[in-house]
DRENDOVO-75116 format. One record per residue (C-alpha): x, y, z; residue in one letter; residue number from 1; chain. Coordinates in nm, 3 decimals, decimal comma. Layout:
# DRENDOVO-75116
R         u         v         w   r     k   c
R         X         Y         Z   A   NUM   A
...
# end
This chain:
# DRENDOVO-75116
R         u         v         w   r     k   c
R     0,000     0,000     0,000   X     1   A
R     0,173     0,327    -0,104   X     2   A
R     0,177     0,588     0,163   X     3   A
R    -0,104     0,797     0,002   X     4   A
R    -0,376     0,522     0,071   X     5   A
R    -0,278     0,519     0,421   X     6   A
R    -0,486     0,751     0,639   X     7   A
R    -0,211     0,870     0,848   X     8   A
R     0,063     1,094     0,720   X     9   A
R     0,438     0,961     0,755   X    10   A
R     0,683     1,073     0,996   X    11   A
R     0,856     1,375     0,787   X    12   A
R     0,484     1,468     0,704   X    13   A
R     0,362     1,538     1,075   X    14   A
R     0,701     1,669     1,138   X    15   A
R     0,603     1,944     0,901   X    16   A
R     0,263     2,012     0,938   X    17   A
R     0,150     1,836     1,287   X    18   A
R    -0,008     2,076     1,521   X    19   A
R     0,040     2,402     1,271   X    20   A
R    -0,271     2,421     1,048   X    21   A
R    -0,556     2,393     1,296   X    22   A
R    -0,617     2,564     1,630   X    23   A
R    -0,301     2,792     1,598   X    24   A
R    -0,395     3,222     1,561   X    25   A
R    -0,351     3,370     1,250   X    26   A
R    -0,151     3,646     1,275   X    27   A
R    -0,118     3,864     0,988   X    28   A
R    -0,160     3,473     0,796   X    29   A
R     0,201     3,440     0,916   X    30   A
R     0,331     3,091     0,748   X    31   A
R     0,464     2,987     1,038   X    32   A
R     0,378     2,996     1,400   X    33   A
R     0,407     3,316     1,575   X    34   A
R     0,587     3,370     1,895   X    35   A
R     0,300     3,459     2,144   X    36   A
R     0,494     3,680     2,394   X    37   A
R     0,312     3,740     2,688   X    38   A
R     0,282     3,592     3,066   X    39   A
R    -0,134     3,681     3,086   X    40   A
R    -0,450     3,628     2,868   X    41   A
R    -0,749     3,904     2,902   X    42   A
R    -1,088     3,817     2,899   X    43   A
R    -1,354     4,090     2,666   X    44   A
R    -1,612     3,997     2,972   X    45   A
R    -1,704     3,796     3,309   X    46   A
R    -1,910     3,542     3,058   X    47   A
R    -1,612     3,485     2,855   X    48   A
R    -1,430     3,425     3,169   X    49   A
R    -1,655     3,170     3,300   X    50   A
R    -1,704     3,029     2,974   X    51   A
R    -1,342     2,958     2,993   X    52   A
R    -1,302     2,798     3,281   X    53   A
R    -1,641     2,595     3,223   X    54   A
R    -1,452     2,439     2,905   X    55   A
R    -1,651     2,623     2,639   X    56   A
R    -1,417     2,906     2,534   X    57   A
R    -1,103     2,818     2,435   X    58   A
R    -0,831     3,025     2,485   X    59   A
R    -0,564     3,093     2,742   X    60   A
R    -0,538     3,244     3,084   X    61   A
R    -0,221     3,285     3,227   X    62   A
R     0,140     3,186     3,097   X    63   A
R     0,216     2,907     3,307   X    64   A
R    -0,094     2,724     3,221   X    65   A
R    -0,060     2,730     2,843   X    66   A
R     0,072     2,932     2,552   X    67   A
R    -0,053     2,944     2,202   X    68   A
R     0,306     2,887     2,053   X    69   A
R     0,380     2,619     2,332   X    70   A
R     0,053     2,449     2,242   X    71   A
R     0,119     2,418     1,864   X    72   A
R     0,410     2,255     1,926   X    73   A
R     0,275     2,005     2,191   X    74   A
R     0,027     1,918     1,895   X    75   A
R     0,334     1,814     1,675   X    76   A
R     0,511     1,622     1,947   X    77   A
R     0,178     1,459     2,015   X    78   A
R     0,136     1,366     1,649   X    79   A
R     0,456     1,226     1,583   X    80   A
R     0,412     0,995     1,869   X    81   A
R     0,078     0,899     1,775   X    82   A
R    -0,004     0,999     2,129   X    83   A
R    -0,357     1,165     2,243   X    84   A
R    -0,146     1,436     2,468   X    85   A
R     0,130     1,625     2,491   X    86   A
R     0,298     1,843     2,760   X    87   A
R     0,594     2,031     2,724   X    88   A
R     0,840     2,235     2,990   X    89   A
R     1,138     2,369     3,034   X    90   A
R     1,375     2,065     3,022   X    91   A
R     1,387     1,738     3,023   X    92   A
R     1,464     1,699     3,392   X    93   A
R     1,175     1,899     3,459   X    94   A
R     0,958     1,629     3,267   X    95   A
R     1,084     1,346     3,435   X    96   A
R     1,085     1,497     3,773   X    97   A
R     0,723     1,617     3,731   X    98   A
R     0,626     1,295     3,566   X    99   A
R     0,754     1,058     3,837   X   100   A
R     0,615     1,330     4,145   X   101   A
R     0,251     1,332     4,017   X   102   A
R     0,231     0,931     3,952   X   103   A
R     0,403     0,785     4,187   X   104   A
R     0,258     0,782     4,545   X   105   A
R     0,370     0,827     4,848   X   106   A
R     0,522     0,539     5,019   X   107   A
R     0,566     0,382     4,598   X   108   A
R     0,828     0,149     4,442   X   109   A
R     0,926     0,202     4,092   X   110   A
R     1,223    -0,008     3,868   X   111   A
R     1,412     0,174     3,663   X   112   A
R     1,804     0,040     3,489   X   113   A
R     2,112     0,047     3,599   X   114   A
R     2,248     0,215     3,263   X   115   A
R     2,090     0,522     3,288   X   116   A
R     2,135     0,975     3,277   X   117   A
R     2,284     1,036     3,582   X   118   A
R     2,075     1,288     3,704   X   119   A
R     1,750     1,055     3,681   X   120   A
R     1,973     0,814     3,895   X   121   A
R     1,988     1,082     4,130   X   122   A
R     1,632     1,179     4,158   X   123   A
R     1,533     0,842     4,242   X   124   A
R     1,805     0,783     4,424   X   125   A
R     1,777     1,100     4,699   X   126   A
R     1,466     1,308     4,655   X   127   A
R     1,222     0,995     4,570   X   128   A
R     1,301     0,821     4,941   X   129   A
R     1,204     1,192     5,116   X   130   A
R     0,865     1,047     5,022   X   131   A
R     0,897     0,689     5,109   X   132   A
R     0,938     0,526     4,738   X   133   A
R     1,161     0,232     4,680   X   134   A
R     1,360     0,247     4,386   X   135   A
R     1,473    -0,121     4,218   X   136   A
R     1,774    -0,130     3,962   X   137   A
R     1,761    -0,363     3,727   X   138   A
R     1,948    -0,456     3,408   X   139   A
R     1,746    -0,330     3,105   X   140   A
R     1,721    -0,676     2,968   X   141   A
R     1,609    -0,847     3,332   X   142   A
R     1,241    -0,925     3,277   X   143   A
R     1,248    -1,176     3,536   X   144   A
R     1,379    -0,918     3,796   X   145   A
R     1,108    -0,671     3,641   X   146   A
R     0,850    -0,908     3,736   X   147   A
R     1,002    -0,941     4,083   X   148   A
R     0,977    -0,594     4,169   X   149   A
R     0,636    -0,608     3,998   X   150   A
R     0,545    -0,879     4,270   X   151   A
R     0,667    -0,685     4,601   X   152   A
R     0,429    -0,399     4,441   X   153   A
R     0,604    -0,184     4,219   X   154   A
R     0,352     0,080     4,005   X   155   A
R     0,601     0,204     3,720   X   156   A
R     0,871     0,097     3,535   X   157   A
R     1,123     0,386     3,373   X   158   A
R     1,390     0,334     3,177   X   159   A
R     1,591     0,519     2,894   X   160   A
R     1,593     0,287     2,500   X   161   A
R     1,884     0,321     2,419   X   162   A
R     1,993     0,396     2,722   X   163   A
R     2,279     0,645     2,814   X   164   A
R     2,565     0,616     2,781   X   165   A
R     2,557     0,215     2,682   X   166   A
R     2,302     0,198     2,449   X   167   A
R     2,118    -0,050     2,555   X   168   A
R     1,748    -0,121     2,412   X   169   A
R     1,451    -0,229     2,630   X   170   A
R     1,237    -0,496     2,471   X   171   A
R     0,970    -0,257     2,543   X   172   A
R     0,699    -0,524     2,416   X   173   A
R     0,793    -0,756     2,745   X   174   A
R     0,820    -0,499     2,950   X   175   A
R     0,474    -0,355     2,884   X   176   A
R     0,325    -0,701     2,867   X   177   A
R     0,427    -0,792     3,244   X   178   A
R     0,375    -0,432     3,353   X   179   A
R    -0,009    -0,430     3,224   X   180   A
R    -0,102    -0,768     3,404   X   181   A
R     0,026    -0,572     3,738   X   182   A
R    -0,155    -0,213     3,609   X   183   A
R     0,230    -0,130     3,617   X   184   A
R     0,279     0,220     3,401   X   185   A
R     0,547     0,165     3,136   X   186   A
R     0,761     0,509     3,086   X   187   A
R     1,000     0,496     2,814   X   188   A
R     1,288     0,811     2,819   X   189   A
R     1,338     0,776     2,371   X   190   A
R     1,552     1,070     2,359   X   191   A
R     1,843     0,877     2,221   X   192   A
R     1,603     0,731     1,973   X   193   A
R     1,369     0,986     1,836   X   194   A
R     1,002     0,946     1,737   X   195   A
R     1,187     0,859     1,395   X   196   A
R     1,339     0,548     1,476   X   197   A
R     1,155     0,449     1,748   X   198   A
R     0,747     0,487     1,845   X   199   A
R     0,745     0,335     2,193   X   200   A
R     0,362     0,394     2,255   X   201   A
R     0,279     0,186     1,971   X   202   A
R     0,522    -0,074     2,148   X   203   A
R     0,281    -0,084     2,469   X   204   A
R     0,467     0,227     2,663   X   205   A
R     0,224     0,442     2,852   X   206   A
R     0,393     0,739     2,828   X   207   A
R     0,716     0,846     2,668   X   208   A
R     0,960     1,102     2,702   X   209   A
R     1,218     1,282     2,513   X   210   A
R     1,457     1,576     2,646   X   211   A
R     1,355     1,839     2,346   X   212   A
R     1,701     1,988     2,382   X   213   A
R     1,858     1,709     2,152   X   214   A
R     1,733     1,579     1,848   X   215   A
R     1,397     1,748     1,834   X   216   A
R     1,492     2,136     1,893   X   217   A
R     1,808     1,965     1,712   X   218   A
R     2,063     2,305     1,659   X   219   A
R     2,171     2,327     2,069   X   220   A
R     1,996     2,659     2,128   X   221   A
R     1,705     2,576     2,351   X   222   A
R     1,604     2,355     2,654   X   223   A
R     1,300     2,185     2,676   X   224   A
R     1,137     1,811     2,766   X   225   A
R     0,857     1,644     2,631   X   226   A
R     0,570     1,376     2,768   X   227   A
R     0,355     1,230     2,529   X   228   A
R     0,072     0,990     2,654   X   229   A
R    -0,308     0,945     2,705   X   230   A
R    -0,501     1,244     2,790   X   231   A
R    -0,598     1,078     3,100   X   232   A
R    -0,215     1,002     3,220   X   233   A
R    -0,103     1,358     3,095   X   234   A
R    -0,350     1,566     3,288   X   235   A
R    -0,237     1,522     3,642   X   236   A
R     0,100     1,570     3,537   X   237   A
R     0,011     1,871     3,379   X   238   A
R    -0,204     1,977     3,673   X   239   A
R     0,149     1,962     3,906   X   240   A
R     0,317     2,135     3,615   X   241   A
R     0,102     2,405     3,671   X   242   A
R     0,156     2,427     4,035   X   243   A
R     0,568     2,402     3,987   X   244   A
R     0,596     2,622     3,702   X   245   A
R     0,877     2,476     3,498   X   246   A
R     0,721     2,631     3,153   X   247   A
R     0,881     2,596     2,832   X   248   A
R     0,890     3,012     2,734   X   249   A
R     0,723     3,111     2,366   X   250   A
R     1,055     3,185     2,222   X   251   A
R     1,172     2,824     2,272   X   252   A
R     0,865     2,623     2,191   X   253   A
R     0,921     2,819     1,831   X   254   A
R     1,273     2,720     1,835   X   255   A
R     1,200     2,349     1,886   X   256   A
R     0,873     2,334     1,618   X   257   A
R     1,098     2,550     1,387   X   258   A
R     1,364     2,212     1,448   X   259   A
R     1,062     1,961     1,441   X   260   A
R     1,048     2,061     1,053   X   261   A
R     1,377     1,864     0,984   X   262   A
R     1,377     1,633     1,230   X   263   A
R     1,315     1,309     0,978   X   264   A
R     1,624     1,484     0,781   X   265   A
R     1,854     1,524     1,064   X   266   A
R     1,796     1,213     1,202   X   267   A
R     1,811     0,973     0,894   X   268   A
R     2,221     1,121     0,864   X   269   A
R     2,272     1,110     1,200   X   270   A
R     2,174     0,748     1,206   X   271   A
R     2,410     0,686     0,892   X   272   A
R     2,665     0,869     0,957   X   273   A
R     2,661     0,686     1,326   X   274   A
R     2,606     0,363     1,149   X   275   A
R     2,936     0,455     0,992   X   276   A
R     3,120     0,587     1,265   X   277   A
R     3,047     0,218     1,469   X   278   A
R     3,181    -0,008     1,217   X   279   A
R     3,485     0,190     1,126   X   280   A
R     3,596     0,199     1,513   X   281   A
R     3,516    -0,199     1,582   X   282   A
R     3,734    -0,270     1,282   X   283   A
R     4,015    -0,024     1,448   X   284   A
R     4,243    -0,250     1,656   X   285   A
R     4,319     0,083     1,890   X   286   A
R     3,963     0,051     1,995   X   287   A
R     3,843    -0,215     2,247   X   288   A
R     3,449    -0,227     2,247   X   289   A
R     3,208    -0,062     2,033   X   290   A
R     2,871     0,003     2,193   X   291   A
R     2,602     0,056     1,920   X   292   A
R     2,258    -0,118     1,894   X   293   A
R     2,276    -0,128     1,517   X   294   A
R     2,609    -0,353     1,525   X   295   A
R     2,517    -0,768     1,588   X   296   A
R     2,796    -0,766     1,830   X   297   A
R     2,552    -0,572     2,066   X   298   A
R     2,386    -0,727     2,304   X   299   A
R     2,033    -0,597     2,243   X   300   A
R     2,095    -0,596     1,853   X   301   A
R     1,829    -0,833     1,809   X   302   A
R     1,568    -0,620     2,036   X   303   A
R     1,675    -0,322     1,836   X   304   A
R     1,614    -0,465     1,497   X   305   A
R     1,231    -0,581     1,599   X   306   A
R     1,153    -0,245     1,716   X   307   A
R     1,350     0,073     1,599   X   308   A
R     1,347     0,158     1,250   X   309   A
R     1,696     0,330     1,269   X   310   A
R     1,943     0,268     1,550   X   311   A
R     1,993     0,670     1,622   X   312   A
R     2,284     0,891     1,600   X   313   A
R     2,518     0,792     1,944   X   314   A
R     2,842     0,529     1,954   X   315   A
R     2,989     0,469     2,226   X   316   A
R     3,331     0,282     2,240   X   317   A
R     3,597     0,223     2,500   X   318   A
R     3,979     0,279     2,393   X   319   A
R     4,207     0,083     2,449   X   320   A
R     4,404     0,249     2,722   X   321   A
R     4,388     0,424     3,015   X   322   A
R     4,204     0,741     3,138   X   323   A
R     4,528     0,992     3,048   X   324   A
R     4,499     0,794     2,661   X   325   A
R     4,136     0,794     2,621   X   326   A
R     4,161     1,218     2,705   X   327   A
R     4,446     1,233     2,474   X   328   A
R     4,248     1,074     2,208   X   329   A
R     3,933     1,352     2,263   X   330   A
R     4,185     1,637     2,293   X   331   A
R     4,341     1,474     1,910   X   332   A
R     3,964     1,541     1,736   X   333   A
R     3,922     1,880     1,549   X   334   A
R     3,566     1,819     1,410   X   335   A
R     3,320     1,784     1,723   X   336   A
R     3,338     1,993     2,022   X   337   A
R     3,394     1,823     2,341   X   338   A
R     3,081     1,873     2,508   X   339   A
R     2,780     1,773     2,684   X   340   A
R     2,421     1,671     2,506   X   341   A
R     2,368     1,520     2,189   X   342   A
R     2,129     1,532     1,886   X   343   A
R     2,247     1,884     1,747   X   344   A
R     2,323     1,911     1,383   X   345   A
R     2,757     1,932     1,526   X   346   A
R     2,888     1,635     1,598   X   347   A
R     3,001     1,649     1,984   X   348   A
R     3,280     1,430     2,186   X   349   A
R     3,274     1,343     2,575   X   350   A
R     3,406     1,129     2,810   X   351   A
R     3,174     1,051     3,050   X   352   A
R     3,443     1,001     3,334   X   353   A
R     3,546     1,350     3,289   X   354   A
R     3,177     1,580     3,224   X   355   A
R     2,994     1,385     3,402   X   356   A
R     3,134     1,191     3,701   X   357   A
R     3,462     1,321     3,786   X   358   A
R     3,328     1,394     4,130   X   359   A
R     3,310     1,058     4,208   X   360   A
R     3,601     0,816     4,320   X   361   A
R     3,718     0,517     4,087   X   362   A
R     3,589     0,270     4,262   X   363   A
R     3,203     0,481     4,247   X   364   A
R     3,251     0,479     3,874   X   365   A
R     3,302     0,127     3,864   X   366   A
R     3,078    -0,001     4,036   X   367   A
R     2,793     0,199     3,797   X   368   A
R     2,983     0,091     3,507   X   369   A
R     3,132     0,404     3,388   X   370   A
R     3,466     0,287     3,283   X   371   A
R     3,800     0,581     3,222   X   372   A
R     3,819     0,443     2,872   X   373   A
R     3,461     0,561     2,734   X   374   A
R     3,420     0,793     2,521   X   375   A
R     3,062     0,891     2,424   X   376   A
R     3,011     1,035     2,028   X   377   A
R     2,710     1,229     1,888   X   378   A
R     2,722     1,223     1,516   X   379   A
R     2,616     1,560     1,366   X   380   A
R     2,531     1,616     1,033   X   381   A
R     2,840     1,663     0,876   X   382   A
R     3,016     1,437     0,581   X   383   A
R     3,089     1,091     0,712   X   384   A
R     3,425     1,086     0,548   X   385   A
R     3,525     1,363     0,769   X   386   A
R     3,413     1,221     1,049   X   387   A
R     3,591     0,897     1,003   X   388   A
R     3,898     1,078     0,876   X   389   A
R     3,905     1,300     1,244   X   390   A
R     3,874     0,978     1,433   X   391   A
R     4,137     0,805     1,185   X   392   A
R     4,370     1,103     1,282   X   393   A
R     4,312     1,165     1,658   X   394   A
R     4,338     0,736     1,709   X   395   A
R     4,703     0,759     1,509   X   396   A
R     4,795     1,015     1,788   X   397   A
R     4,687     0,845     2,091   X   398   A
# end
């Protein structure tokens, strides 16, 4: 069946036009979605007041409840999910912080995996026990430890696929299978994957989540996170979002639907040029371990070919060397910028031991499985042969 017989619009499509032709003001017929600019709504009367908060007028009241701009975009993000809902605020953090504070009650027990963004570790780790909830770690292939934790109670499972910095996939069918015959919630953080390569609410997830910063704002100029879910899950999350305030301003909601447009561009070379990247270093014999879910020798390859329909734009791979070789190695690159985040149209270099645990002892780092010899690499958009030529070079020097 060719894609105009089906009802739905692809991917690139939605990414275009999801959220932008209905329900946004026309201003002036601007093209594209204005910036609304202001913290308040006004009201022409008391009726129209009361109509609005009755449900039958549809506008907006104040800024932290909802934005015209913000709301266009939640649209798209809901679209290209294929979700009924969409909420959007001021970073990812922010989403998953909210998220797991509104659904998870007092006295709870969640799982989440040991491979996993630090600062969600941390959250469950320190602020989550202030209110009595029991966090399980679990390997993001352990069903049968899933359905453990699912036995002494546990209400939600949240995990990263991929996962950060490993890359490791959730068989996110499983998961949501044992979850639903315990009315677990199934959360599924797709940053790394994109609602390109990966649609984890048609895979049985409940609600998923993407930090907007990376691949969907996609140009590293904004901050913002995204839930996408049923109305019903999204609306007491929401509600709390209301009360803590961490709002997505105008100005970057039009930033990230301005991205959104080229989204299905950006992310089909990032996933080749990545693709490229990974088999280049596991044929390199100065490279130990390639981590990539599109390579066989990965240990979810198998999960990751069922589900995804590209395996993103990451690698990570562990020199072979020490800490003081794997740095030298970064500091030998000259096309990506040795920084933080991912999904930005420049390829970007870190090593996780350094940006983000260098606090923490050797002995810490090992036992969460960050080793001195990883280096995490974000393909941009830039010619492959460069990229493999820079990494050619800087391995030669190390």
């Amino acid at each position: 069946m060719s894609r105009s017989d089906r009802q739905s619009p692809g991917p690139s499509t939605r990414a275009v036009h999801g959220g932008e032709r209905e329900g946004r003001p026309r201003v002036s017929d601007a093209l594209t979605t204005p910036i609304v600019q202001t913290a308040t709504f006004w009201f022409r009367d008391t009726q129209e007041l009361i109509d609005y908060q009755e449900g039958r007028y549809g506008s907006f009241e104040y800024g932290r409840y909802g934005n015209p701009t913000t709301r266009a975009l939640e649209e798209k993000l809901a679209q290209l999910e294929g979700g009924e809902e969409c909420l959007v605020s001021a970073s990812g953090m922010n989403s998953i912080t909210t998220l797991l504070l509104a659904l998870v009650p007092q006295d709870g027990h969640i799982v989440t995996t040991h491979d996993c963004y630090r600062r969600t570790r941390q959250f469950a780790a320190t602020v989550l026990p202030k209110m009595g909830v029991r966090t399980t770690v679990i390997d993001p292939s352990d069903l049968p430890g899933l359905e453990s934790a699912l036995a002494d109670g546990a209400s939600l499972f949240f995990s990263e696929s991929p996962t950060n910095p490993y890359l490791r996939v959730v068989d996110i069918p499983a998961v949501a299978e044992r979850c639903r015959a315990s009315a677990a919630r199934v959360v599924i953080d797709s940053t790394f994957a994109t609602p390109i390569n990966q649609r984890a609410l048609e895979l049985g997830a409940d609600i998923v989540l993407h930090s907007g910063t990376k691949y969907v704002a996609g140009h590293n100029d904004v901050l913002c996170g995204v839930l996408v879910g049923s109305g019903e899950l999204i609306a007491p999350i929401r509600a709390l979002h209301g009360i803590l305030g961490g709002i997505v301003d105008p100005h970057a909601a039009y930033l990230c639907l301005r991205g959104c447009k080229t989204l299905a561009l950006r992310v089909e070379r990032a996933n080749a040029n990545a693709e490229r990247v990974a088999r280049f270093l596991e044929d390199h014999p100065r490279v130990e371990r390639v981590h990539y879910p599109g390579l066989p020798s990965h240990p979810d390859h198998a999960v990751a070919a069922g589900q995804m329909s590209g395996f993103g734009g990451v690698v990570s791979f562990e020199i072979r060397g020490d800490l003081q070789r794997t740095s030298k190695f970064v500091d030998a690159l000259r096309l990506p910028y040795i920084a933080p985040s991912l999904g930005g149209t420049e390829s970007l270099v870190e090593q996780p031991t350094v940006i983000s645990y260098w606090d923490q002892s050797p002995e810490e780092r090992a036992r969460i499985g960050i080793r001195d010899n990883l280096v995490r690499f974000s393909c941009g958009v830039e010619d492959p042969d460069d990229i493999v030529a820079d990494l050619a070079q800087a391995l030669e020097r190390s």
